[in-house]
C-alpha positions as CSV (number, residue, x, y, z in Angstrom):
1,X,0.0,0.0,0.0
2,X,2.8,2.5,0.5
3,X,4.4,2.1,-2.6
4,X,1.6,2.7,-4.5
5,X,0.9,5.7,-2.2
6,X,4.3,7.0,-3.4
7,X,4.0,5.6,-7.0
8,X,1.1,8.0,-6.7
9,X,2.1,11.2,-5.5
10,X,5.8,11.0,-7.4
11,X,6.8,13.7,-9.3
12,X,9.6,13.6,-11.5
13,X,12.9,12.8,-9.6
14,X,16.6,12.1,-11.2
15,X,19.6,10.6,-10.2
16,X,22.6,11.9,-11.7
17,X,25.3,9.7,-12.6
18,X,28.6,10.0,-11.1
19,X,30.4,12.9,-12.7
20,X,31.9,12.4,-16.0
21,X,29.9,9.5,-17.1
22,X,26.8,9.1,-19.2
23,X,23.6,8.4,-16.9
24,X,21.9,5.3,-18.6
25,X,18.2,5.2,-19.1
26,X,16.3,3.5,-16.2
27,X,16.9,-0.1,-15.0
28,X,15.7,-2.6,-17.5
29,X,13.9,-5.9,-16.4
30,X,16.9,-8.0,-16.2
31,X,18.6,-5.8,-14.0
32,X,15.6,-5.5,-11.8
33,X,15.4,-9.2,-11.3
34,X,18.6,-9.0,-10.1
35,X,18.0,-6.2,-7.7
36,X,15.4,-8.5,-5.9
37,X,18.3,-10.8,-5.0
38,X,20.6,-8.1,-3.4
39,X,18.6,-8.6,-0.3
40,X,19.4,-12.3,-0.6
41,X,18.7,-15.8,-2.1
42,X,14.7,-16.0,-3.5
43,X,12.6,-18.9,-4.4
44,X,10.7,-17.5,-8.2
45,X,7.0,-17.8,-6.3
46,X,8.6,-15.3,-4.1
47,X,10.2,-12.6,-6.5
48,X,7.1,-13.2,-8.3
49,X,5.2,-11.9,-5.4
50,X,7.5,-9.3,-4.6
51,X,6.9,-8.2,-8.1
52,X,3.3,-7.8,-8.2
53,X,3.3,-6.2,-4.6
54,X,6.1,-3.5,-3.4
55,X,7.5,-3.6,-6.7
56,X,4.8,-2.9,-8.5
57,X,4.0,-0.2,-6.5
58,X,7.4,1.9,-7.5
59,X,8.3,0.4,-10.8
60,X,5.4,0.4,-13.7
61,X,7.0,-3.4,-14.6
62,X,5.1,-6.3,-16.0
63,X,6.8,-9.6,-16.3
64,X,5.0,-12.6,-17.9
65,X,7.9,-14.2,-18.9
66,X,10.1,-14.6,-15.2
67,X,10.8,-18.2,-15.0
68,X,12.7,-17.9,-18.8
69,X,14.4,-14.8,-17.5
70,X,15.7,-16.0,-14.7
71,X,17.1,-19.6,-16.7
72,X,18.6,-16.5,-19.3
73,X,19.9,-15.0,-16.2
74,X,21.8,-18.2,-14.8
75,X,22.5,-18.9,-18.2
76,X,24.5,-16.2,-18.7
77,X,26.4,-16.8,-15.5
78,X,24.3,-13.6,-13.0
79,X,23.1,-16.1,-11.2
80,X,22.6,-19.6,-9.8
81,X,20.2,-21.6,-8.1
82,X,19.7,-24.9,-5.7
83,X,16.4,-27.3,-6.4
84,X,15.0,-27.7,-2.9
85,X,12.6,-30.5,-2.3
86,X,9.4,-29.9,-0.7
87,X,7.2,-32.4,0.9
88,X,3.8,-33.1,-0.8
89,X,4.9,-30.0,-3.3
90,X,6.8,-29.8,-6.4
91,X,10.3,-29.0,-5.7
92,X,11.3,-25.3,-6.5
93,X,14.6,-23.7,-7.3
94,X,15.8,-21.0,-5.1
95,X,18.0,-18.5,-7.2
96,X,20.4,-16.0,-5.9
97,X,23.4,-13.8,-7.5
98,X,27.0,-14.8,-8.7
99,X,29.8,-12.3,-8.2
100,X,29.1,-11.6,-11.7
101,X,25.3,-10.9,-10.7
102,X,26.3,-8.7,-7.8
103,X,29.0,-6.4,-9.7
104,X,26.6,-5.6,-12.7
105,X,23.6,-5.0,-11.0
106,X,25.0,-2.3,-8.5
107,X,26.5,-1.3,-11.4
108,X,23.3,-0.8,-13.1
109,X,22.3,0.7,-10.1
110,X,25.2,3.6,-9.2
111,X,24.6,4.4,-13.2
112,X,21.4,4.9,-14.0
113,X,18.6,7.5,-14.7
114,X,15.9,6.9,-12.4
115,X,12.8,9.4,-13.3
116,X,9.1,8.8,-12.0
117,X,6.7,10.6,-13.6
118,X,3.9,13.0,-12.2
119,X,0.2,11.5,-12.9
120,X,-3.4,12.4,-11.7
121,X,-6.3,11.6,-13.3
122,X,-7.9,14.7,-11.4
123,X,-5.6,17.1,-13.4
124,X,-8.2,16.1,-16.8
125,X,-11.1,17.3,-15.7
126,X,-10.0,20.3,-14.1
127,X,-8.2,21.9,-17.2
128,X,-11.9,22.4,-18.5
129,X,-13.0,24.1,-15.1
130,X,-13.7,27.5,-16.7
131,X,-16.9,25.5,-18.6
132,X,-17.9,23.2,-15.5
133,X,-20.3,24.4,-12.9
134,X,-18.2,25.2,-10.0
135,X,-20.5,22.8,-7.8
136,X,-18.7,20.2,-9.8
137,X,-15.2,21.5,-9.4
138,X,-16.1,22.0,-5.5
139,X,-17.5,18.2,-5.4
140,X,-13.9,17.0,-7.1
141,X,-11.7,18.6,-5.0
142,X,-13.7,17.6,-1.8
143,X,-13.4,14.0,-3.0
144,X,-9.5,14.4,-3.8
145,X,-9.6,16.0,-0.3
146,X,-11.3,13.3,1.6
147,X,-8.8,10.8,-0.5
148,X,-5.9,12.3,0.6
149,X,-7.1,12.0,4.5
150,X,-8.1,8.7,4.0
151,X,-4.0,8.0,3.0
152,X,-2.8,9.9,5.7
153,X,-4.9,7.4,7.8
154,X,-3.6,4.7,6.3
155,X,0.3,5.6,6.7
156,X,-0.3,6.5,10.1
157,X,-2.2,2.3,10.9
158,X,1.5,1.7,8.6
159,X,4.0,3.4,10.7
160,X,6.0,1.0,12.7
161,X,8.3,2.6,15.4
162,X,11.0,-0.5,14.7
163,X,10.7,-0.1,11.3
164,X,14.1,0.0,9.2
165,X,15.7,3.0,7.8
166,X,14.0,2.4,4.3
167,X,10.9,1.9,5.4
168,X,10.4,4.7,7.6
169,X,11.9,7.4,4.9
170,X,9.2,6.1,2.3
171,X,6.4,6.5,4.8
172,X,7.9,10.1,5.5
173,X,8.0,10.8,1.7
174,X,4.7,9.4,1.0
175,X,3.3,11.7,3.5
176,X,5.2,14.9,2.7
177,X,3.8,14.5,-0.5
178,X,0.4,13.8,0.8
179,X,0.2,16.6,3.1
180,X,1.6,19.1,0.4
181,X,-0.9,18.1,-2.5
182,X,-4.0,18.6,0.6
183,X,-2.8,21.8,1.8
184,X,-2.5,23.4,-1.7
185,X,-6.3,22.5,-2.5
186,X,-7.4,23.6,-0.1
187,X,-5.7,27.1,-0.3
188,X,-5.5,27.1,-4.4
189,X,-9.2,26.0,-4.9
190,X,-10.4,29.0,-5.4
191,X,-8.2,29.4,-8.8
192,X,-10.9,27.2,-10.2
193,X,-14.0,28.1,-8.5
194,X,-13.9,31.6,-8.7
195,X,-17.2,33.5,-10.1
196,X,-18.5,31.6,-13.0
197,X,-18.9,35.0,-14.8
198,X,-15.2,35.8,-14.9
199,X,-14.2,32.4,-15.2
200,X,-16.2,32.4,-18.6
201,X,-14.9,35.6,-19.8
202,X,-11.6,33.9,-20.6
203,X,-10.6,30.6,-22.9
204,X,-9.6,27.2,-20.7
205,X,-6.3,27.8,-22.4
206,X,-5.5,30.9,-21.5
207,X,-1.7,31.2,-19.4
């Protein structure tokens, strides 16, 4: 839930590559498989399930192929893997990195461009404010408003006093955000729900 909260209320960020050298573009899918095994060895059902849950949450990835990725991956020597037997289950194979593995993804990491772009599908609607009643302007904010709460809620039932270093800066940034986006409504609304007269007198487009 919190990394979709941040996924959410992200605005375009960049890390800049060491100076002198050429920032890549952002990780690719191979290098974010290995990424999941920095932490430590995985069985696939597991980086599976990281995938569709924290990861999806801060990377817009989709993998339908893992299981022939990660035999490409071993493969070409990034990492290995053990069969472990499982009683009344099919065995599974539990894959972590090789040196090789290691080097090139915090490689991957230290060079490349991460950017994370800005979207809201409130921001449509409004651009056409100067033709909407304001009554409807006044009911989408109040909903974005009550929204926002409701996440503020949630990442306070989230925070965990124990909670590593990571963990706590992403709850911290997830709220900043939060609290930043809620206090500008509710001070900026009246940009857009000014007196329907005026608001008329002037194109949707004008600066």
């Amino acid at each position: 839930m919190i990394e979709v909260l941040i996924f959410a209320f992200s605005y375009t960020l960049g890390i800049e590559a060491p100076m002198g050298e050429i920032a890549r573009l952002p990780l690719n899918t191979r290098e974010i498989l290995l990424c999941l095994l920095l932490n430590g060895p995985m069985a696939g059902y597991d980086i599976k399930k990281a995938l569709d849950g924290d990861i999806a949450g801060v990377l817009d990835i989709r993998i339908s192929n893992l299981y022939p990725l990660l035999n490409e991956l071993a493969d070409s020597g990034l990492v290995q893997f053990v069969r472990v037997e499982q009683t009344s289950r099919p065995n599974k194979k539990v894959y972590c990195l090789t040196e090789a593995g290691r080097k090139l993804c915090l490689d991957a990491l230290l060079h490349c461009r991460i950017r994370q772009k800005f979207r809201s599908e409130l921001l449509f609607p409004l651009q056409f404010a100067c033709l909407l009643p304001a009554s409807h302007i006044d009911r989408l904010l109040d909903d974005r408003l009550s929204e926002l709460r409701g996440y503020l809620d949630e990442l306070a039932r989230s925070s965990v006093p124990t909670a590593a270093a990571y963990h706590k800066f992403k709850i911290g940034l997830a709220r900043a955000m939060i609290e930043a986006e809620l206090e500008y409504i509710v001070s900026e609304r009246h940009l857009l729900t000014a007196d329907p007269r005026s608001r008329k007198r002037r194109s949707c487009n004008t600066a």
